[in-house]
C-alpha positions as CSV (number, residue, x, y, z in Angstrom):
1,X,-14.1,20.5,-4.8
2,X,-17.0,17.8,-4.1
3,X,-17.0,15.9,-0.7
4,X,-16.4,12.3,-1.1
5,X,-20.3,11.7,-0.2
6,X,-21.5,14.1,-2.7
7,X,-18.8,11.9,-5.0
8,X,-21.0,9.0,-4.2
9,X,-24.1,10.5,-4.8
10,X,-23.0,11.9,-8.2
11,X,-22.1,8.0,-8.7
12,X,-25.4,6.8,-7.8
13,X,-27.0,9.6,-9.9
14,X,-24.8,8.7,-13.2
15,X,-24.6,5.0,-13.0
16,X,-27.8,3.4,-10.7
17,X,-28.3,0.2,-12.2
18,X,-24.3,-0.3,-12.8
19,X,-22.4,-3.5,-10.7
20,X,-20.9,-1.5,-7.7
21,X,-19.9,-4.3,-5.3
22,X,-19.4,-7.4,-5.2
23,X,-18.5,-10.1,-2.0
24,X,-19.3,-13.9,-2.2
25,X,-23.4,-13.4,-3.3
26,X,-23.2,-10.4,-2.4
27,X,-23.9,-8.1,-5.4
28,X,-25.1,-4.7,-5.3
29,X,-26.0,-1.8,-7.9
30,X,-25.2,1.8,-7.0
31,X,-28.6,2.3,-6.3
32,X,-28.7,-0.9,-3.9
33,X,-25.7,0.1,-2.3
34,X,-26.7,3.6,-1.3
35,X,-30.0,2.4,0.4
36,X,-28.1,0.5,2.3
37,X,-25.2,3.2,3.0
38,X,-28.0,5.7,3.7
39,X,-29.6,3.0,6.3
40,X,-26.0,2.5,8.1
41,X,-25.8,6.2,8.5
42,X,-28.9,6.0,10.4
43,X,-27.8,3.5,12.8
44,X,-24.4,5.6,13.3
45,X,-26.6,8.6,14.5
46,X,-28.4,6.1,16.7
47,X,-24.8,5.4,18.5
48,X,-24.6,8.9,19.4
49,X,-21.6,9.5,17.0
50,X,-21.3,13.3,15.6
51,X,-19.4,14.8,12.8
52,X,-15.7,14.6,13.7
53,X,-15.7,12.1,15.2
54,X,-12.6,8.7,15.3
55,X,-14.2,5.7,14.7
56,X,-11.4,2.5,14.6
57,X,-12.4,-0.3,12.2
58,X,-10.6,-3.8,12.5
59,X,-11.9,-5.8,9.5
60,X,-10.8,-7.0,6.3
61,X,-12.0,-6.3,3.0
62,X,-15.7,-7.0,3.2
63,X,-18.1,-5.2,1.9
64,X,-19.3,-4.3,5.1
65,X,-16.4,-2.5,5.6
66,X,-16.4,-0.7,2.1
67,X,-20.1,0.0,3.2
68,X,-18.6,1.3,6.8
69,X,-16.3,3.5,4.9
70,X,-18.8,5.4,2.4
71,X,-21.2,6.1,5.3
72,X,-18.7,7.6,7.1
73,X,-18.1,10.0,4.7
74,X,-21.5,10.8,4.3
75,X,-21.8,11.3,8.2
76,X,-18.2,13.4,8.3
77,X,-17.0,10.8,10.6
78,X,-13.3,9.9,10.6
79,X,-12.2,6.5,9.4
80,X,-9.6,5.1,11.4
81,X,-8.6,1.7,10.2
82,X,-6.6,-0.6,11.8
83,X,-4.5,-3.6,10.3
84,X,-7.1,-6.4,11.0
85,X,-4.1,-8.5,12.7
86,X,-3.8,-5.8,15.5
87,X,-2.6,-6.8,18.8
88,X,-4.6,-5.2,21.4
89,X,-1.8,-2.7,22.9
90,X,-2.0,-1.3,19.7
91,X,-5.9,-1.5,20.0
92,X,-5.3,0.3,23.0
93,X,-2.8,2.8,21.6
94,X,-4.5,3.9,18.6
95,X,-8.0,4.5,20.9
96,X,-5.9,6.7,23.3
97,X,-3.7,8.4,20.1
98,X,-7.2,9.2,18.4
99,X,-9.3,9.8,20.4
100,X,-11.9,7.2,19.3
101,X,-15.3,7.0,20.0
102,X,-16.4,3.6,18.7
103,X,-15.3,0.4,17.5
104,X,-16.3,-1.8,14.5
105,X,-14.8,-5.1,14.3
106,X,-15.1,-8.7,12.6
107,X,-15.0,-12.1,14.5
108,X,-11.2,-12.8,14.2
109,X,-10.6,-8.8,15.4
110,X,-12.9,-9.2,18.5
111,X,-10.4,-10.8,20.9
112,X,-7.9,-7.9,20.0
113,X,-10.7,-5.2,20.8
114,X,-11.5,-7.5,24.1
115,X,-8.0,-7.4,25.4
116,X,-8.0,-3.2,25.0
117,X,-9.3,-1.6,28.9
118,X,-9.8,2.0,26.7
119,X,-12.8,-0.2,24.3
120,X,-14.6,-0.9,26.9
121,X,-16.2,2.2,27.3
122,X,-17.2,2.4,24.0
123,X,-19.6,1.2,21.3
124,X,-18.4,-1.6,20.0
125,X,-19.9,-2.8,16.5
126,X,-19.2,-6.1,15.0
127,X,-19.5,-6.9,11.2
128,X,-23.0,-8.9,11.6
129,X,-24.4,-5.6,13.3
130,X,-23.5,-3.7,10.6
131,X,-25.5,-6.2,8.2
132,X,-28.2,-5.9,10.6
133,X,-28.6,-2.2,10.3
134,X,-28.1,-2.0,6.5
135,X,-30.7,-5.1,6.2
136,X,-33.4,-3.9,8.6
137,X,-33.4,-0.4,8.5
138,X,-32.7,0.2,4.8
139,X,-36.5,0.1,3.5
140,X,-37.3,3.0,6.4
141,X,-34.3,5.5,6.4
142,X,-33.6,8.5,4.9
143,X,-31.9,9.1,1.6
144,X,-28.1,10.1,3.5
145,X,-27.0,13.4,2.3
146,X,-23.3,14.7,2.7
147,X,-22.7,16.5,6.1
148,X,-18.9,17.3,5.7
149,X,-17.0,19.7,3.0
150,X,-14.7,19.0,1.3
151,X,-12.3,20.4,3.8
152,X,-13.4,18.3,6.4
153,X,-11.0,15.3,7.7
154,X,-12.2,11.8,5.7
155,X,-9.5,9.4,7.2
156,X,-7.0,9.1,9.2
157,X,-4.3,5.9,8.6
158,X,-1.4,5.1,10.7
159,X,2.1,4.4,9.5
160,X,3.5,1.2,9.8
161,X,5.8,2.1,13.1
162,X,9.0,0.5,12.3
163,X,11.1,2.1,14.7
164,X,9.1,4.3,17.0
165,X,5.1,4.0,17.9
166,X,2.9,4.4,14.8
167,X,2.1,8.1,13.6
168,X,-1.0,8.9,12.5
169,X,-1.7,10.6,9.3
170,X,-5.3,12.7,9.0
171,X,-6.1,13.4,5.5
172,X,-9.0,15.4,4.1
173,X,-11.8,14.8,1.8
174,X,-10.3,17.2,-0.8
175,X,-6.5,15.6,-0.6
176,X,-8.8,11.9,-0.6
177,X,-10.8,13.2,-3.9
178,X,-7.9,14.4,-5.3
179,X,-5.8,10.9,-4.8
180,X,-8.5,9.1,-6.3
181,X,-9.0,11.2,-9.4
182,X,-5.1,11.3,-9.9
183,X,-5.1,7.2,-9.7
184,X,-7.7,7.6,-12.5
185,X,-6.0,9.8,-14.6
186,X,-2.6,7.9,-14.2
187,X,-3.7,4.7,-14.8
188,X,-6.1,5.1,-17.7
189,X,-9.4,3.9,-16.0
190,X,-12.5,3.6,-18.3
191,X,-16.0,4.1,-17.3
192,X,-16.8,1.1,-15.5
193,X,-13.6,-0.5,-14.7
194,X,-13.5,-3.9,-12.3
195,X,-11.4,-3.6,-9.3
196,X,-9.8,-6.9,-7.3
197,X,-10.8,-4.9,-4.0
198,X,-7.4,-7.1,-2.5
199,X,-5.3,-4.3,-1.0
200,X,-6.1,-3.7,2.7
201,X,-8.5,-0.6,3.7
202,X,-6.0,0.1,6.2
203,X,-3.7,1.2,3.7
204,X,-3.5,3.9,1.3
205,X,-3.9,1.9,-2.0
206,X,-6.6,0.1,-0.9
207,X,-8.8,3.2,0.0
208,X,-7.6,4.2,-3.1
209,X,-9.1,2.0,-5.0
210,X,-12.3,2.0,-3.1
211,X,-12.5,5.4,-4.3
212,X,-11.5,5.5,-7.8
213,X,-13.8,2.3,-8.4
214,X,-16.6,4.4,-7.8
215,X,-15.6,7.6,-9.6
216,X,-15.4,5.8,-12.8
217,X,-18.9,3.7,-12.4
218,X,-16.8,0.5,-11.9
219,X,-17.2,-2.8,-9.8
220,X,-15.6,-3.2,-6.4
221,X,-14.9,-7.0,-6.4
222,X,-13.8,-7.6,-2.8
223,X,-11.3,-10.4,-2.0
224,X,-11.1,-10.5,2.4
225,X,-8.1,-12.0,2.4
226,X,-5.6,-12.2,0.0
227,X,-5.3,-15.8,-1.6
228,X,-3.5,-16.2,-5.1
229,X,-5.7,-19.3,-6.4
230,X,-8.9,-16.8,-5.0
231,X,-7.3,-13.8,-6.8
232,X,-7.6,-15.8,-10.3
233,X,-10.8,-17.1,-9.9
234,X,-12.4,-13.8,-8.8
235,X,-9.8,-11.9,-11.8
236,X,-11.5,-15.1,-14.2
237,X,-15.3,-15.1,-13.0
238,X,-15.7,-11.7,-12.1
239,X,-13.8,-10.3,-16.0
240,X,-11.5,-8.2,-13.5
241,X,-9.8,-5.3,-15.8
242,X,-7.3,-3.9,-13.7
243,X,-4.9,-5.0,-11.0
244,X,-3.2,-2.7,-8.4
245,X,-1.0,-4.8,-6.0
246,X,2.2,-4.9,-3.8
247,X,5.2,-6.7,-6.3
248,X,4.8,-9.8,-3.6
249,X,0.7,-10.6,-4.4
250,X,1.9,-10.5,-8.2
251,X,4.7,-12.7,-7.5
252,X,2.6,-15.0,-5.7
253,X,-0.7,-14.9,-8.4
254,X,1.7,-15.9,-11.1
255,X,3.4,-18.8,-9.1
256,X,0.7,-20.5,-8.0
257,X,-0.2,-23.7,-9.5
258,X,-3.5,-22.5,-10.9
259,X,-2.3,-19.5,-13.0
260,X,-2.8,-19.4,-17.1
261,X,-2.6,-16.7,-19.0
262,X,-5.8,-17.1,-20.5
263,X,-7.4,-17.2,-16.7
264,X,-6.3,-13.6,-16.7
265,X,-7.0,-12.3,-19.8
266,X,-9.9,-9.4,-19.1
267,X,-6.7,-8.1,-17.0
268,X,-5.5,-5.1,-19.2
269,X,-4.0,-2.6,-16.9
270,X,-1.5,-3.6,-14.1
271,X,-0.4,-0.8,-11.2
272,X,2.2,-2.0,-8.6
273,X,3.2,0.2,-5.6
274,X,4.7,-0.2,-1.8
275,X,7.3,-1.7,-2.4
276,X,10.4,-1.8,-5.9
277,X,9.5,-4.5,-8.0
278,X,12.8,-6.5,-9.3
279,X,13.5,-6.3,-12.8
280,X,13.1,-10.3,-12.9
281,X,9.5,-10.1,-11.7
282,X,8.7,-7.0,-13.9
283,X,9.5,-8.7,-16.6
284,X,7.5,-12.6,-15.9
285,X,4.7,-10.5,-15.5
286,X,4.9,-8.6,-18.5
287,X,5.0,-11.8,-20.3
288,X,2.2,-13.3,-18.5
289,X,0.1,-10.8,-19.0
290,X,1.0,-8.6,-22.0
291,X,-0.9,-6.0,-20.4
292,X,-1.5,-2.4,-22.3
293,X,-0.4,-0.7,-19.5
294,X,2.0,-1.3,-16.8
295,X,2.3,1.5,-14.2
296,X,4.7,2.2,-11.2
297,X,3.5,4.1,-8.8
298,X,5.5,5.8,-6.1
299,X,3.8,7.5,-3.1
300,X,3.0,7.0,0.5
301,X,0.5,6.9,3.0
302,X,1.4,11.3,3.8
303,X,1.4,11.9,-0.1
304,X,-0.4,9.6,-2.2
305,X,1.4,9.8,-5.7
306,X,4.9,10.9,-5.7
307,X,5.9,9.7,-9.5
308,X,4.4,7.6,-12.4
309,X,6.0,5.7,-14.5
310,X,3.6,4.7,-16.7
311,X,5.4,1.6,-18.9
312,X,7.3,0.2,-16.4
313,X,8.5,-2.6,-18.6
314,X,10.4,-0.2,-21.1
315,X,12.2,1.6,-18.1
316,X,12.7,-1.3,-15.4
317,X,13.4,0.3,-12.1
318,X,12.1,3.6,-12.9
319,X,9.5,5.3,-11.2
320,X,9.0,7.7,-13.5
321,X,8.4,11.6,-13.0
322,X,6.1,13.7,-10.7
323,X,2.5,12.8,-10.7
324,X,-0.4,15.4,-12.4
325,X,-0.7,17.0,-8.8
326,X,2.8,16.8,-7.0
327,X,6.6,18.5,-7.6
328,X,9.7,15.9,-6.5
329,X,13.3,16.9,-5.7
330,X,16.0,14.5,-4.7
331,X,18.2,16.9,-2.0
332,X,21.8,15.7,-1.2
333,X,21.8,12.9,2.2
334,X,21.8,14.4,5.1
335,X,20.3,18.1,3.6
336,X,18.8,20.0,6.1
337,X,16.5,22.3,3.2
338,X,15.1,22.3,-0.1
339,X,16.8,23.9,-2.0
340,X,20.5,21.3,-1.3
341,X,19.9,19.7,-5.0
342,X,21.6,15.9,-5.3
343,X,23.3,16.6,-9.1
344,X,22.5,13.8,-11.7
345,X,22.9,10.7,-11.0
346,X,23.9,11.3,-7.4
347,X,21.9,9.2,-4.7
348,X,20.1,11.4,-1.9
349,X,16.9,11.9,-0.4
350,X,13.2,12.5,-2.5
351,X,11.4,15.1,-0.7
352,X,7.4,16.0,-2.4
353,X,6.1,19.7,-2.1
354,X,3.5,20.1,1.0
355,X,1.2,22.5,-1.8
356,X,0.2,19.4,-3.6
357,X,-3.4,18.6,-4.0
358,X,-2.8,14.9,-2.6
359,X,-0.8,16.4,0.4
360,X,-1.2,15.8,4.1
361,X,-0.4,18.7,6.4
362,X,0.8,17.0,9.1
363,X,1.1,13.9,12.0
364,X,-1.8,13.5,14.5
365,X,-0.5,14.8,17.9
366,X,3.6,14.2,16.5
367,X,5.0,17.9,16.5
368,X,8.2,16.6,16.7
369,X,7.7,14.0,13.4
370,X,6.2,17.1,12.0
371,X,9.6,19.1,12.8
372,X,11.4,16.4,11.8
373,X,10.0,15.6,8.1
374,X,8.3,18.9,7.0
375,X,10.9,21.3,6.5
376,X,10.0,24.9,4.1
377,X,7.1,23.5,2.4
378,X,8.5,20.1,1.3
379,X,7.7,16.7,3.1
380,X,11.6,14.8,3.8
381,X,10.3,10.9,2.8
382,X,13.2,9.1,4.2
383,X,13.8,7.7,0.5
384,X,16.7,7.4,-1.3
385,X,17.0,7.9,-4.9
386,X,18.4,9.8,-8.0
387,X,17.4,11.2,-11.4
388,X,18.9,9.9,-14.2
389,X,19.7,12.0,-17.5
390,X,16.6,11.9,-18.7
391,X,15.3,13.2,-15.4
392,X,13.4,10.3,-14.8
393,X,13.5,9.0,-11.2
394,X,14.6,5.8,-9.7
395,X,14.0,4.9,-5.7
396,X,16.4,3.2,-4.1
397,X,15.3,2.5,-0.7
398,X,14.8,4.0,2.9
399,X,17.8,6.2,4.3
400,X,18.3,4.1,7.1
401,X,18.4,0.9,4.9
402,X,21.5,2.2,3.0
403,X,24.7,-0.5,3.5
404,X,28.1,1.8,3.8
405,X,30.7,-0.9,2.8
406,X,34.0,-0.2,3.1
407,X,33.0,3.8,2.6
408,X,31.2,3.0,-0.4
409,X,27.1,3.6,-0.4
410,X,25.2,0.3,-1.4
411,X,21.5,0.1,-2.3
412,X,20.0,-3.0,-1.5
413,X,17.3,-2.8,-4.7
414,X,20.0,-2.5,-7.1
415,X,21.5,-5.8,-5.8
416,X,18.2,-7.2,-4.8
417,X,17.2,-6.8,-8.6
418,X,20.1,-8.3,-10.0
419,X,20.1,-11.5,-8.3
420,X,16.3,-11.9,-9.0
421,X,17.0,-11.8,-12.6
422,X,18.2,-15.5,-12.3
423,X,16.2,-18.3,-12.8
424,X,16.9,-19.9,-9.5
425,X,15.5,-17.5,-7.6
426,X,11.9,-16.9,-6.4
427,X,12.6,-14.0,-3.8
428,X,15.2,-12.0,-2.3
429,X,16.3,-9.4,0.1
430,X,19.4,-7.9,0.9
431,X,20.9,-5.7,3.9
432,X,24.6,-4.9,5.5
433,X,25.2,-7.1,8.6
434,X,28.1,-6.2,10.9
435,X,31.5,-6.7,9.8
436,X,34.7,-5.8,12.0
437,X,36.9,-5.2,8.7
438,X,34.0,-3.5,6.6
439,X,31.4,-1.9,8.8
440,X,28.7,-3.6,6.7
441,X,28.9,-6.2,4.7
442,X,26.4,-7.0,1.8
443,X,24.1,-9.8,2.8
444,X,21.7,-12.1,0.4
445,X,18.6,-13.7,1.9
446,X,17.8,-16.0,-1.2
447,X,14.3,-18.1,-1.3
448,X,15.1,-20.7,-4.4
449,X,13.1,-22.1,-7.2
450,X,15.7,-24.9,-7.7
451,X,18.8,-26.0,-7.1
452,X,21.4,-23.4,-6.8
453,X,24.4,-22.5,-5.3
454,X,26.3,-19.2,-3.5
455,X,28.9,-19.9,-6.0
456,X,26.6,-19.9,-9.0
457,X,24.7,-16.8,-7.8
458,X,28.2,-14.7,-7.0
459,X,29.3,-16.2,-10.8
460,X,25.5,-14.4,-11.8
461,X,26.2,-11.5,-10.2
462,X,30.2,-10.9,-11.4
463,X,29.0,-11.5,-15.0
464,X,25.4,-8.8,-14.4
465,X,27.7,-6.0,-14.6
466,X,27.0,-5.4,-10.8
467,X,29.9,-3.5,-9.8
468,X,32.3,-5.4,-7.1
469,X,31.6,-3.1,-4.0
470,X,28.0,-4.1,-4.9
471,X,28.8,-7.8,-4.9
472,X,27.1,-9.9,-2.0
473,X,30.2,-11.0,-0.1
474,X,27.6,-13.4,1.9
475,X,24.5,-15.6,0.5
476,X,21.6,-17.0,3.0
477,X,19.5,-19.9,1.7
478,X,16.2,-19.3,3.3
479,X,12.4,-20.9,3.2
480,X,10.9,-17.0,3.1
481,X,11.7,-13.6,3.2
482,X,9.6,-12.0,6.0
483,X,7.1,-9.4,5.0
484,X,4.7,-7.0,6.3
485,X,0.9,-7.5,6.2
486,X,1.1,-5.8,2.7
487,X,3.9,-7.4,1.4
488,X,6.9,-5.2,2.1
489,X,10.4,-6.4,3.1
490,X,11.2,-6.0,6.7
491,X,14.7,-6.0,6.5
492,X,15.3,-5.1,10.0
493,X,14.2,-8.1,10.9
494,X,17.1,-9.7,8.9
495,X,19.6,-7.2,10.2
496,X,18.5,-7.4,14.2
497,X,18.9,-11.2,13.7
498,X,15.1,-11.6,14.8
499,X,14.1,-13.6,11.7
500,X,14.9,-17.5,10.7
501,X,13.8,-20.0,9.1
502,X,12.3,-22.9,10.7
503,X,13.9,-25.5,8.0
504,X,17.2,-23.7,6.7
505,X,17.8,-25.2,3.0
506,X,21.5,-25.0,4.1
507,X,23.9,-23.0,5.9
508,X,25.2,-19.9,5.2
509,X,27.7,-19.9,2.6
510,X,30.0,-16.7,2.1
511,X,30.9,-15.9,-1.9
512,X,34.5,-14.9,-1.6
């Protein structure tokens, strides 16, 4: 299998004079782009880096950065990224964890890197730099040419750490090729498709589509920082043909004040992932858009594509069946091995085969995360879920996010996407708070479009067919539902009691 440098190469060779990037007035060719790649690999020699080595990037998505990434794949260097609102302990944590030997950062990142004692010792690069090396040097250096294989680590991203320190998950240029061609494959791109470059580069969809954009000849039309009335105008100027987002950027594109359909209408493939998607949202976008395909993808940070579902409109909640490189079981809760198959319809935990091409082989450093999720040749996600009949799968959340109510098992998404189904309501998220009577009890955090009541929503939910045990017994009008950087729902933030709303719409009301 190529190297992801030689996959650039073979890029630049097929498509020179195609639209590769694009950032403000920024707008570079294949052919533009690799002079400048080529030049930035010069000046990473100059720092003394050498093949294998960590290098941590803070920055958002600039096409400095994208630049940063590509020449460190020609250079066998290890990407490192860090979320761009890093605190510097974790600065500090992720130099010691891996080992890194330089820094590259953006203005907003540099007090983060300043307040970390471990950067001090090291190169530290900021964004302007980088534009000074690609800008100065690019006439005079050498073509770059691939110095890694395809076995060779390309990147290593950290997981988001919600309960223990962050874990760090190497991957290699093969399993990184082999994401990227899948996400082609399983999401229909053509030859030179336009990509809003939104998602993060500190997270596995974003890289992704770094990667696939160039695969396919296409355009890499970077947006920094995510803004919905930015998103449209780029999606409108820029004739962006596919979207892949987090459910919460959709939601918030097609809220916004700004958003027609007509605005959008190069758009003609839509891929969500990182988070369910409520059936109510699925379905406002599928009339907003109309798009010709609508995929749900299912995978993680360890595993890149877990299951496809590839008209997520006709199924809602599904995510599909394995993806073209990947085998899924669902294993009872609590299975210590493999081969402990949930039946039909019966809610347990998704575990992926280790042999995929896509696969990870391990945590940095974490033997005992290693003994904890990899288990016979199968990686143990910590999802729940369940095949249907017609053996297609539906996720159902995180083990430890299960609500037991009064001995019965409760998924938040199934009640989460029955109350977004009404009008009334923009968001939600639900969890099991503390009860004396029983154990949990199902809990609503509602953000509203309009004027609605507990009563009306428990009146919604009775008449859904949700079934009782289901049934929020308690409703919370909030002003937002806190998120991650990348838009998933931190519901232990709800459940600890560590999240309110500065300007409560009212006070709790409990649906008897």
């Amino acid at each position: 299998m190529l190297d992801l440098g030689a996959s650039f190469l073979a890029s630049v060779s097929r498509d020179p004079s195609a639209l590769a990037v694009v950032d403000g007035d920024t707008r570079l060719t294949y052919a533009e782009w690799y002079r400048k790649i080529s030049a930035l690999v010069a000046g990473l020699d100059r720092l003394g880096l050498k093949k294998g080595d960590h290098v941590l990037t803070l920055m958002m998505n600039r096409w400095e950065n994208a630049s940063l990434h590509w020449a460190c794949q020609f250079a066998g260097l290890i990407v490192t990224p860090l979320n761009w609102r890093a605190k510097g302990d974790e600065v500090e944590y992720a130099i010691n964890d891996a080992g890194a030997r330089a820094i590259f950062y953006e203005e907003m990142t540099r007090e983060a890197v300043g307040e970390a004692p471990a950067a001090a010792g090291l190169p530290a690069v900021s964004a302007e730099e980088l534009v000074s090396m690609m800008q100065g040097d690019a006439p005079d250096a050498p073509d770059a040419v691939p110095r890694a294989d395809a076995d060779d680590w390309s990147l290593m991203l950290y997981t988001s750490g919600t309960t223990s320190r962050p874990k760090g998950v190497p991957r290699r240029h093969r399993a990184e090729r082999a994401g990227a061609v899948a996400h082609v494959a399983q999401n229909l791109y053509r030859h030179g498709e336009r990509t809003l470059g939104v998602m993060p580069l500190y997270h596995t969809m974003g890289v992704r589509s770094l990667i696939a954009s160039s695969l396919t000849g296409g355009a890499f039309i970077c947006l920094p920082r995510f803004n919905a009335a930015r998103a449209i105008e780029l999606i409108e100027a820029e004739k962006i043909t596919n979207l892949y987002l987090v459910p919460t950027l959709y939601h918030d594109v097609i809220h916004d004040p700004s958003f027609a359909p007509e605005r959008v209408k190069s758009v003609t493939k839509l891929g969500f992932a990182g988070a369910s998607m409520t059936d109510g949202l699925l379905k406002r976008l599928d009339e907003a858009f109309r798009p010709e395909l609508f995929v749900n993808h299912y995978g993680s940070s360890e595993i890149y594509t877990f299951t496809i579902e590839q008209n997520a409109v006709a199924k809602p909640g599904s995510a599909g069946r394995a993806g073209i490189n990947q085998m899924i079981r669902v294993v009872k809760l609590g299975a210590k091995a493999p081969d402990e198959h949930a039946a039909t319809d019966e809610e347990g935990e998704i575990i992926a085969y280790l042999k995929g091409d896509e696969s990870f082989e391990g945590y940095w450093n974490r033997p005992d995360s290693d003994a904890k999720a990899l288990r016979q040749g199968w990686y143990f996600t910590g999802d729940t879920g369940f095949y249907d009949a017609d053996g297609d799968l539906f996720v159902t959340g995180r083990v430890d996010d299960m609500i037991i109510t009064g001995g019965e098992n409760v998924s938040p998404v199934e009640v989460e996407s029955c109350l977004s189904l009404h009008e009334q309501v923009a968001e939600v998220a639900v969890v099991g708070l503390p009860d004396e009577r029983w154990g949990k009890v199902v809990t609503a955090f509602v953000k509203r479009k309009g004027n609605v009541s507990a009563e009306e929503l428990d009146a919604h939910c009775r008449t859904s067919g949700l079934a009782n045990f289901r049934r929020p017994r308690r409703i919370v009008f909030v002003d937002e539902i806190p998120k991650s950087p990348v838009g998933k729902i931190l519901r232990r933030m709800l459940v600890a009691g560590e999240y309110s709303t500065e300007r409560p719409l009212e006070a709790d009301q409990t649906a008897q």
